[in-house]
MARBA-3410 file (N, C-alpha, C, O; in Angstrom, 1 decimal):
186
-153.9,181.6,-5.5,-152.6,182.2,-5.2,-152.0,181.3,-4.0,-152.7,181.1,-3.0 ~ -150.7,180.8,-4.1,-150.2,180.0,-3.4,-149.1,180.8,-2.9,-148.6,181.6,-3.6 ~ -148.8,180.4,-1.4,-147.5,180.7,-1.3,-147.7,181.9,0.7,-147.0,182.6,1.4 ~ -149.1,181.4,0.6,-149.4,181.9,2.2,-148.6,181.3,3.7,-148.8,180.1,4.1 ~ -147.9,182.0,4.3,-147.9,181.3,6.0,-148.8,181.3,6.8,-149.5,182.4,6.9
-149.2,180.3,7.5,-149.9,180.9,8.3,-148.7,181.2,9.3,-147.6,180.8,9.6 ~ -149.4,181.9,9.5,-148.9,182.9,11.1,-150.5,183.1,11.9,-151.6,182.8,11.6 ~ -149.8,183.9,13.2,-150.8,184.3,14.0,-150.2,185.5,15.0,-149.3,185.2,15.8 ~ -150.6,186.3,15.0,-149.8,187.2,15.6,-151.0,188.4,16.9,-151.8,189.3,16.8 ~ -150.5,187.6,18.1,-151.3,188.0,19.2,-151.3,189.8,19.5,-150.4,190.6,19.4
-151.9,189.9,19.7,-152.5,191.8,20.5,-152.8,191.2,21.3,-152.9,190.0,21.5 ~ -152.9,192.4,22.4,-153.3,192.6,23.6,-155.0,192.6,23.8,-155.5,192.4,24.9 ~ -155.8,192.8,22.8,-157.2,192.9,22.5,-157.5,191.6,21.6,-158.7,191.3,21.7 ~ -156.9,190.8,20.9,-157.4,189.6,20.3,-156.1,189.4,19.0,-155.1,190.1,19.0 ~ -156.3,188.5,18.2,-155.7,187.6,17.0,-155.9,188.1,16.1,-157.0,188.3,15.7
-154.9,188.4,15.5,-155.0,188.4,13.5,-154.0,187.1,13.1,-152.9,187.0,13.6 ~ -154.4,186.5,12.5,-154.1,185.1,12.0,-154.2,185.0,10.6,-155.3,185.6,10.2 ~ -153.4,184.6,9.8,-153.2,184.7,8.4,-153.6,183.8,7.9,-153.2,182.7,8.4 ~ -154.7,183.4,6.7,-154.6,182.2,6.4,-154.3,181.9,4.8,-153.9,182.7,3.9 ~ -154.5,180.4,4.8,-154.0,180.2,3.3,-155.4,180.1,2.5,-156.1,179.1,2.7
-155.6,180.8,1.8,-157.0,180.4,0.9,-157.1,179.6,-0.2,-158.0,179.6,-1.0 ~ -156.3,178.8,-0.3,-155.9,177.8,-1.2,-155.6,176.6,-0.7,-155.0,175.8,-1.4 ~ -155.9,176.4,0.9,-155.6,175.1,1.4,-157.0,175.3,2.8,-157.0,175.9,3.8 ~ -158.0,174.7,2.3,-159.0,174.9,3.3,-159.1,173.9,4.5,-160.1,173.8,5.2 ~ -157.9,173.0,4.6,-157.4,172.2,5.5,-156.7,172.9,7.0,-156.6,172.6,8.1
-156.4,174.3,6.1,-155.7,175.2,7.0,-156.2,176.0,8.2,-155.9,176.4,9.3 ~ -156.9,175.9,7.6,-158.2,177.1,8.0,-158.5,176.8,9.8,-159.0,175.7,10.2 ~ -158.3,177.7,10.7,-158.7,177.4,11.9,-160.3,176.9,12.4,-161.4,177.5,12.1 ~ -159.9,175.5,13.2,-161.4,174.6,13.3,-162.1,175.8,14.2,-163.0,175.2,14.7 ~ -162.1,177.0,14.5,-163.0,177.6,15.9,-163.7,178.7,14.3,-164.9,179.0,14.6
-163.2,179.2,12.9,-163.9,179.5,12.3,-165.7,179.1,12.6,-166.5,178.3,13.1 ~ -165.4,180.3,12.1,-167.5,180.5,12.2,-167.9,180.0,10.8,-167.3,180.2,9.8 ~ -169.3,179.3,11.0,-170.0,178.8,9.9,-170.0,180.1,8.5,-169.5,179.9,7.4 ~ -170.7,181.3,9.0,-170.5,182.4,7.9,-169.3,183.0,7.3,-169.3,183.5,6.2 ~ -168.2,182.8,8.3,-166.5,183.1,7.7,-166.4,182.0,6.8,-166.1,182.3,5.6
-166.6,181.2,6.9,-166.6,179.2,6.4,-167.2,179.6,5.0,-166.8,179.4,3.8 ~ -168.3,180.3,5.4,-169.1,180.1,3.9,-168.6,180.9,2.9,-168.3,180.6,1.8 ~ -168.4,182.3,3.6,-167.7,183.5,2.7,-166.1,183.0,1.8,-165.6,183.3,0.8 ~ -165.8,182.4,2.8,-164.0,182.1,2.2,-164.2,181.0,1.1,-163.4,180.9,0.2 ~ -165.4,180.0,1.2,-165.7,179.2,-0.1,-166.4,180.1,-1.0,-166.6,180.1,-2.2
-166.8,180.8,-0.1,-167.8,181.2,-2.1,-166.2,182.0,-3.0,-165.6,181.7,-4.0 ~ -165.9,183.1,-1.7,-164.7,183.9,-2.3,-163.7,182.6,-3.2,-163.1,183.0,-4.2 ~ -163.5,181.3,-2.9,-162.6,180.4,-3.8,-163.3,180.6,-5.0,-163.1,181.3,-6.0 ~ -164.1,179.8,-4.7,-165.4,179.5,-6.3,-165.3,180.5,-6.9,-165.4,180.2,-8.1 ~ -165.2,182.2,-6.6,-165.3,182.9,-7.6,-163.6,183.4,-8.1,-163.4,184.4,-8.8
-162.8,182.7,-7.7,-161.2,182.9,-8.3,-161.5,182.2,-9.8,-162.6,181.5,-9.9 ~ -160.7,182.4,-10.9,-160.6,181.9,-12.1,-159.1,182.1,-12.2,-158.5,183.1,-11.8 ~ -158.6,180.9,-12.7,-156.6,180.7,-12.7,-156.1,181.4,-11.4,-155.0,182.0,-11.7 ~ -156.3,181.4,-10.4,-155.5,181.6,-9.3,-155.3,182.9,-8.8,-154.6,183.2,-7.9 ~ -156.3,184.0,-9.7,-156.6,185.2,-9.4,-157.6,185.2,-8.4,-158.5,184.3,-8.2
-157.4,186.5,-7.8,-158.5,187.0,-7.1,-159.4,187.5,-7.9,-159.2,187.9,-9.0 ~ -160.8,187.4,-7.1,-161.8,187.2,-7.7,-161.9,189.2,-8.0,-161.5,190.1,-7.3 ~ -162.7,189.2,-9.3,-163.0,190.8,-9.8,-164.6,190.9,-8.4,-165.3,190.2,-7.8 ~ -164.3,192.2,-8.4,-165.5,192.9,-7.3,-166.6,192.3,-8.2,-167.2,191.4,-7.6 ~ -167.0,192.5,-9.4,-168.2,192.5,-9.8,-168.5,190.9,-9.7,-169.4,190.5,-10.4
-168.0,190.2,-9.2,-168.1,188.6,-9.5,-168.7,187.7,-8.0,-169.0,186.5,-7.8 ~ -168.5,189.6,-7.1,-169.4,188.4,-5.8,-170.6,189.2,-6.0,-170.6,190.4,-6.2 ~ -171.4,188.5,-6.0,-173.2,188.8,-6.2,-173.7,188.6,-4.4,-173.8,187.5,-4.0 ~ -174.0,189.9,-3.6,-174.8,189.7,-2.5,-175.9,188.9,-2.1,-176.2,188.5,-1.0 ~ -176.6,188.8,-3.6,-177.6,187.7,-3.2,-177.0,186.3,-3.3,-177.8,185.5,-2.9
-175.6,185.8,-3.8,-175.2,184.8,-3.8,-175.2,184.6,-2.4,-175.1,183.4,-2.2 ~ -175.3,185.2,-1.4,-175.0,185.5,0.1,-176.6,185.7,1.0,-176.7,186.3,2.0 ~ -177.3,185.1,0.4,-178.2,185.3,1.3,-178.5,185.0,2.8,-179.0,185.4,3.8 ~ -177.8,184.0,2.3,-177.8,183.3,4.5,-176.1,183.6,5.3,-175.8,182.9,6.3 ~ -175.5,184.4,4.9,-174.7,185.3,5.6,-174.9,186.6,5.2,-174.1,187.4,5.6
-175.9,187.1,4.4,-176.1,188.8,4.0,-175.7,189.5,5.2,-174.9,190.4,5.4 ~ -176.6,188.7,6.3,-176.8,189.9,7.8,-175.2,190.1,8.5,-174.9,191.1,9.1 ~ -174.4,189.0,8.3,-173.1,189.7,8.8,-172.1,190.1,8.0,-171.0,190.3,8.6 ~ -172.2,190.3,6.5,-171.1,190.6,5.1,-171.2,192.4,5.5,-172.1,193.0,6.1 ~ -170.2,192.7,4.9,-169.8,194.1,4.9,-169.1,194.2,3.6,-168.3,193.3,3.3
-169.3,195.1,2.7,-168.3,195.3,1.3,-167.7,196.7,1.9,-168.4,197.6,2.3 ~ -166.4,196.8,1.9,-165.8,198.2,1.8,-164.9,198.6,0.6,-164.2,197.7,0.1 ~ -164.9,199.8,0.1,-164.1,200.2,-1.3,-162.8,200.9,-0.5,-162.7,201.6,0.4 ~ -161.8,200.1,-1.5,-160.8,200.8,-0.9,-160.8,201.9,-1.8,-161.2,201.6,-3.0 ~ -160.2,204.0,-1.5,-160.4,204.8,-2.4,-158.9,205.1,-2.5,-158.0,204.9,-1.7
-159.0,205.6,-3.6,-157.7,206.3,-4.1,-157.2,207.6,-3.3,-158.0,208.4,-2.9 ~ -155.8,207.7,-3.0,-155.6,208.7,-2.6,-154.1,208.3,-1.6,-153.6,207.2,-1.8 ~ -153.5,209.4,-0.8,-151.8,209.4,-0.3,-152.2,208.6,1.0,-151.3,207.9,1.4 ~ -153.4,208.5,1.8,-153.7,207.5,3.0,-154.6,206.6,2.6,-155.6,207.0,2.1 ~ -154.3,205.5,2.8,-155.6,204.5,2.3,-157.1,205.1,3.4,-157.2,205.8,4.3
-158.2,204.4,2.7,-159.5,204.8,3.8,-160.2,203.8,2.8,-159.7,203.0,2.0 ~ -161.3,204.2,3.3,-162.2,202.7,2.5,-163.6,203.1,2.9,-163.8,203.8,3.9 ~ -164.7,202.8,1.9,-165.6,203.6,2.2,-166.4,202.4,2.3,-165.9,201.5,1.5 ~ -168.1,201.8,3.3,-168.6,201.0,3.3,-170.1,201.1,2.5,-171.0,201.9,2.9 ~ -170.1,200.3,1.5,-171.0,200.5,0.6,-172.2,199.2,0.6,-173.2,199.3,-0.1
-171.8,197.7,1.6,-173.2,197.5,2.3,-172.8,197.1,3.5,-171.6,196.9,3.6 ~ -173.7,197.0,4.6,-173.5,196.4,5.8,-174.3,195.6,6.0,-175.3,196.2,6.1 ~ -174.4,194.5,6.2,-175.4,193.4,6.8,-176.3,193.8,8.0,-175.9,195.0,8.3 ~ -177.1,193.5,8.5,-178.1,193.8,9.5,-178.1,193.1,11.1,-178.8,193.3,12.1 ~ -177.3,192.4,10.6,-175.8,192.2,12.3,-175.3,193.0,12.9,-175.2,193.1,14.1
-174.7,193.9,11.8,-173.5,194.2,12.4,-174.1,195.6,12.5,-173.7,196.4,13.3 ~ -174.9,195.8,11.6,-175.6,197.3,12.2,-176.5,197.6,13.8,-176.8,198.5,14.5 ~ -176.8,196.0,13.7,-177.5,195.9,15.1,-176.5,196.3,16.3,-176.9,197.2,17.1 ~ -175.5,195.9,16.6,-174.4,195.8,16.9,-173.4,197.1,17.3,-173.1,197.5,18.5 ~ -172.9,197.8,16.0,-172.1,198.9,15.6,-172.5,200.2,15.2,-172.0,201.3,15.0
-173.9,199.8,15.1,-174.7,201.4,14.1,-174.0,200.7,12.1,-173.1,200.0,11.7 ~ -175.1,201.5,11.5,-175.3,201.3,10.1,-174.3,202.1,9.8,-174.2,203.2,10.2 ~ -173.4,201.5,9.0,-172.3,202.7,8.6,-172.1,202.9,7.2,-171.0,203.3,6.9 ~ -173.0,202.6,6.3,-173.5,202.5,5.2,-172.9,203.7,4.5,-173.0,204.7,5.2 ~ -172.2,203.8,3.1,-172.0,204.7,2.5,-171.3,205.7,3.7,-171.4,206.8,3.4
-170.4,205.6,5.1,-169.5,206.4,5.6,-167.2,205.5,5.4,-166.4,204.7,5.1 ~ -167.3,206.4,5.9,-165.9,206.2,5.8,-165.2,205.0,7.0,-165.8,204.7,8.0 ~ -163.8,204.5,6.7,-163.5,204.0,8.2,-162.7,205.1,9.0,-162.3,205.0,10.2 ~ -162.4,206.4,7.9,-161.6,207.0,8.9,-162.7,207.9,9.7,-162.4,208.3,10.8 ~ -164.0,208.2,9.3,-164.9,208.5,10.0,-165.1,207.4,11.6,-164.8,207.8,12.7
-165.5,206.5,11.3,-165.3,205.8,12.4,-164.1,205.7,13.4,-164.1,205.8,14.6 ~ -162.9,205.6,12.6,-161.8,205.1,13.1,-160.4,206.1,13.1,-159.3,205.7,12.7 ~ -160.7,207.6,13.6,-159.8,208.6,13.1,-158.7,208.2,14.1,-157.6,208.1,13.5 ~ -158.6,208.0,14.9,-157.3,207.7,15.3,-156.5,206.5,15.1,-156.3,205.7,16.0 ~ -156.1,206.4,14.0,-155.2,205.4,13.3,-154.0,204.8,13.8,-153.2,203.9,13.3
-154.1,205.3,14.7,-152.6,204.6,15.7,-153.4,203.9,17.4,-152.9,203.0,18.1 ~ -154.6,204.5,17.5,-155.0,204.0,18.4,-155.8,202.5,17.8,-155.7,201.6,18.6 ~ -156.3,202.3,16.7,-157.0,201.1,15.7,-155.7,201.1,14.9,-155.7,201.9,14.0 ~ -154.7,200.4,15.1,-153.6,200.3,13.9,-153.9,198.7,13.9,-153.7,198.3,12.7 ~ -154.3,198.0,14.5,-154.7,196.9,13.9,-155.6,196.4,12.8,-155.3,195.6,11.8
-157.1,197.1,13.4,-157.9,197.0,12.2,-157.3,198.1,10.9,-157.6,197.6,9.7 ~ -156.6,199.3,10.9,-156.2,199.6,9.9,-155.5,198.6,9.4,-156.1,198.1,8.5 ~ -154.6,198.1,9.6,-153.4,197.2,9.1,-154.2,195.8,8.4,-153.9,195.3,7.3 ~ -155.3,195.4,9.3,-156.1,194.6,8.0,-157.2,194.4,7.2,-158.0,193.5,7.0 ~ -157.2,196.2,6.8,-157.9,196.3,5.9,-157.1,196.6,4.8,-157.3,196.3,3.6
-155.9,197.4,5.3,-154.5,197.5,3.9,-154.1,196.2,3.6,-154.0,195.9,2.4 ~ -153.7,195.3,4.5,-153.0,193.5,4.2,-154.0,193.4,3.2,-153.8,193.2,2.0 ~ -155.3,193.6,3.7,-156.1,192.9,2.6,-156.5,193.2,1.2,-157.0,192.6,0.2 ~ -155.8,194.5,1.3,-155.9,195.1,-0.1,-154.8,194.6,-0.7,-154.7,194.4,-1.9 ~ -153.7,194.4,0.2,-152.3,194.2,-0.6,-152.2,192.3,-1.0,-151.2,191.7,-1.5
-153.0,191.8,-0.7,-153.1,190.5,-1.0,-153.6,189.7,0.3,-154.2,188.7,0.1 ~ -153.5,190.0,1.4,-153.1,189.0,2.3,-154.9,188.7,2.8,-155.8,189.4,2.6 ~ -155.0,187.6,3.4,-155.8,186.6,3.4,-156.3,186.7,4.9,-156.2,185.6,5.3 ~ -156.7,187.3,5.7,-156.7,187.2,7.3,-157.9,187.1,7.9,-159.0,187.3,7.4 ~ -157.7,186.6,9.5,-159.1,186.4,10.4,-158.7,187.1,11.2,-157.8,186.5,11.8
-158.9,188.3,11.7,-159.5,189.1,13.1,-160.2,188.7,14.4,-161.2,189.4,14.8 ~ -159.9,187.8,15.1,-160.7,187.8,16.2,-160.8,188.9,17.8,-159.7,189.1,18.3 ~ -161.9,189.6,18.6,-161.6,190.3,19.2,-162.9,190.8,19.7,-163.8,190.2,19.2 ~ -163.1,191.7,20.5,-164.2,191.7,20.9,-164.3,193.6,20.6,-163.7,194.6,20.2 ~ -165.6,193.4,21.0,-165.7,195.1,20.9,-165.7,196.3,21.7,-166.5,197.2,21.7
-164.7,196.3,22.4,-164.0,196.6,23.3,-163.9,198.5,23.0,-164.5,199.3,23.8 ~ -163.4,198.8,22.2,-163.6,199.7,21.2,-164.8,200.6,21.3,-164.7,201.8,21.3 ~ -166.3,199.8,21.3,-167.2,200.3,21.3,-168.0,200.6,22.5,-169.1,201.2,22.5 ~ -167.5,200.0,23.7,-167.4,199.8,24.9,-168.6,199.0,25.0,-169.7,199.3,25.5 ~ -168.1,197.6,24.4,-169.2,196.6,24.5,-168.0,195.0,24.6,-168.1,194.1,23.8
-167.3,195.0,25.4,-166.3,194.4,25.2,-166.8,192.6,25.5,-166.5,191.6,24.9 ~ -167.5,192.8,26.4,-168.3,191.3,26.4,-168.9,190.8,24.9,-169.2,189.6,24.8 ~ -168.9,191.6,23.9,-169.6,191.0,22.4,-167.9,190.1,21.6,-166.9,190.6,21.2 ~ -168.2,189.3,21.8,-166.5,189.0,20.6,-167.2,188.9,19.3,-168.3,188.6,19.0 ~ -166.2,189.4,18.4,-166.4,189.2,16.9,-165.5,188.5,16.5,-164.5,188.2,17.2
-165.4,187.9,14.8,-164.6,187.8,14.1,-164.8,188.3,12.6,-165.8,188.0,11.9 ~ -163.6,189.2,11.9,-163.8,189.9,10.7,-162.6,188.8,10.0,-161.5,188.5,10.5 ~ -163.1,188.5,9.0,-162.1,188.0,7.7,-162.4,188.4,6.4,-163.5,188.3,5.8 ~ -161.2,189.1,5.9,-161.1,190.3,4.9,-160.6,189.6,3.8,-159.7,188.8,4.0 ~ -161.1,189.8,2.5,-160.6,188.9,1.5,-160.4,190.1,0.3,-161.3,190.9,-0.1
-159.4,190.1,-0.1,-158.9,190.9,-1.3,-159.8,190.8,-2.8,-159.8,189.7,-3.4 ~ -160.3,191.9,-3.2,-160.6,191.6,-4.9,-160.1,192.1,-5.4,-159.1,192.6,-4.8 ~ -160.1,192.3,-6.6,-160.1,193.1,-7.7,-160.7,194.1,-8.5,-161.8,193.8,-8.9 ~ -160.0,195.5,-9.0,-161.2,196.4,-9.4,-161.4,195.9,-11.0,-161.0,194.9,-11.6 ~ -162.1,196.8,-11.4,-162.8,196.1,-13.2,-161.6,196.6,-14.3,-161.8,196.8,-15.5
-160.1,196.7,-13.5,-159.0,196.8,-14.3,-158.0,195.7,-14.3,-157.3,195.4,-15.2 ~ -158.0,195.0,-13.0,-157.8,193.6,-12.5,-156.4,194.2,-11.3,-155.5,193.4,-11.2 ~ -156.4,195.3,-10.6,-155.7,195.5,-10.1,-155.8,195.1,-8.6,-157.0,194.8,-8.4 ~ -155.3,194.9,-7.9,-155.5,194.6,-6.5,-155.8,195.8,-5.4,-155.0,196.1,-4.4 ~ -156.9,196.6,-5.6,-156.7,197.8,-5.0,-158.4,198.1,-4.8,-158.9,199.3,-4.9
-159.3,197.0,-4.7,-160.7,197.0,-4.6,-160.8,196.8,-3.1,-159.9,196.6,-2.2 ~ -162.4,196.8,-3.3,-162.9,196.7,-1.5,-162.6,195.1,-1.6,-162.4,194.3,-2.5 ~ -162.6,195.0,0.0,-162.8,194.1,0.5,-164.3,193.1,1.0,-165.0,193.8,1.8 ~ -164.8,192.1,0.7,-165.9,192.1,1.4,-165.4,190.9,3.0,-164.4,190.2,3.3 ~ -166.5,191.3,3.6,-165.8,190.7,4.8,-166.9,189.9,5.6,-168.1,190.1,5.2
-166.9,188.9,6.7,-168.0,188.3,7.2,-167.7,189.1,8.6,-166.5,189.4,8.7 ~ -168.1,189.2,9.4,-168.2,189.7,10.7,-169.6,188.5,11.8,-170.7,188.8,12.3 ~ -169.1,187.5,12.0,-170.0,186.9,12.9,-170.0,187.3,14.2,-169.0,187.1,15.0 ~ -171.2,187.7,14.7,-171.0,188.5,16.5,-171.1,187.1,16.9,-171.8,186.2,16.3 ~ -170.5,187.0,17.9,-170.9,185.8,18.6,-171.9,186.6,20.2,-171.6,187.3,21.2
-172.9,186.1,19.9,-173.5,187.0,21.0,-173.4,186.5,22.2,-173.3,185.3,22.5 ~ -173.4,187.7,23.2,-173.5,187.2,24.6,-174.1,186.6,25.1,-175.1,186.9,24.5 ~ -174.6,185.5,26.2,-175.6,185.2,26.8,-176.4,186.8,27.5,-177.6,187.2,27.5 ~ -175.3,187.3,28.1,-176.2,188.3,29.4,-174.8,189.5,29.1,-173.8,189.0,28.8 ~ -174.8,190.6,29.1,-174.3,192.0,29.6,-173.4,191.4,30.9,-173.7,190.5,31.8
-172.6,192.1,30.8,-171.5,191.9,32.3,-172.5,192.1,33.6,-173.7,192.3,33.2 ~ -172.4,192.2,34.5,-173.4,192.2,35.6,-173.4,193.8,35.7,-174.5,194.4,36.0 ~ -171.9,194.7,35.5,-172.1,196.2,35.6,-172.9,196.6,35.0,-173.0,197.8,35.3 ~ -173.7,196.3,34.0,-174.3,196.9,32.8,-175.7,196.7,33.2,-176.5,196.9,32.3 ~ -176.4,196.2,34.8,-177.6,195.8,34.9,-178.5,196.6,34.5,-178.2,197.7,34.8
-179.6,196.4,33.8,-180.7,197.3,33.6,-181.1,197.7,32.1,-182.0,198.4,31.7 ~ -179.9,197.1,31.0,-179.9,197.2,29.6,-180.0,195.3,29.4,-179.8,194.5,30.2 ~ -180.1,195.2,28.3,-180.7,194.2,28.2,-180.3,193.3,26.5,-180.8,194.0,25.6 ~ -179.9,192.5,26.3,-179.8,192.1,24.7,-180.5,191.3,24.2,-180.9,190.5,25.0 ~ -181.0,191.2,22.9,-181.5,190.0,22.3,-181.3,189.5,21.1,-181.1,190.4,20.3
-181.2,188.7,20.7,-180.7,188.2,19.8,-181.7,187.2,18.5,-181.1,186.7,17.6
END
């Protein structure tokens, strides 16, 4: 599918940056190796310039990014929501396992997270994006992440499937100094 801008459009908390998935020239050089890998496999499995069908990414094709992929379903219904049906073992380290829960369980105030709502809907509606930002949210704001959401298709060819997504933590060296007495590892 051709016909992407990039844009980039700043928050006050981090970047959503649009990309083109059809020009991997485009692609910002600070991308993470497992975003890198996910957005090639996600090409490889396009056929004529469609997005790829859900059943066409295989998790084990994903073995050496499994621990940071996430699949979410988008569900039917008058508010979008999306249910998470695997989580990698990153990002559960991280966020807690949210396996088989909702995002509006996580994320009920939709106006307070209108960002990450907004691209998880872009991504349903076609659009191609990288998330950069930290976890601030979870009151872990020293962790930065990056989420890049790539659109499939359900087994009717509509554009209204989960997303699967890479989430690389970039880990801290050390906890802010207020945080003395807890400790991370990686």
């Amino acid at each position: 599918m051709t016909g992407y801008i990039s844009a980039v459009v700043e928050n006050p908390t981090g970047t959503l940056t649009q990309l083109s998935p059809d020009d991997p020239g485009s692609w910002p050089p600070g991308l993470t190796d497992p975003a890198r890998l996910l957005l090639e496999y996600w090409r490889s499995r396009r056929l004529g310039g469609r997005f790829p069908d859900r059943a066409a990414i295989e998790p084990r094709d994903l073995v050496e990014i499994l621990p940071y992929l996430l699949i979410a379903d988008r569900l039917d219904g008058a508010e979008s929501n999306y249910r998470f049906r695997l989580v990698g073992t990153r990002i559960a380290e991280i966020e807690g396992d949210c396996t088989g829960r909702l995002l509006s369980e996580l994320l009920p105030d939709r106006r307070r997270h209108a960002r990450i709502w907004r691209h998880y809907d872009e991504a349903c509606a076609g659009l191609v994006q990288r998330r950069n930002e930290n976890l601030g949210w979870l009151g872990k704001s020293w962790i930065g992440y990056e989420v890049v959401l790539l659109p499939l298709l359900d087994a009717g060819g509509a554009r209204r499937s989960g997303s699967p997504c890479a989430v690389p933590i970039r880990w801290p060296t050390a906890p802010p100094a207020s945080s003395s007495g807890s400790s991370t590892t990686s």
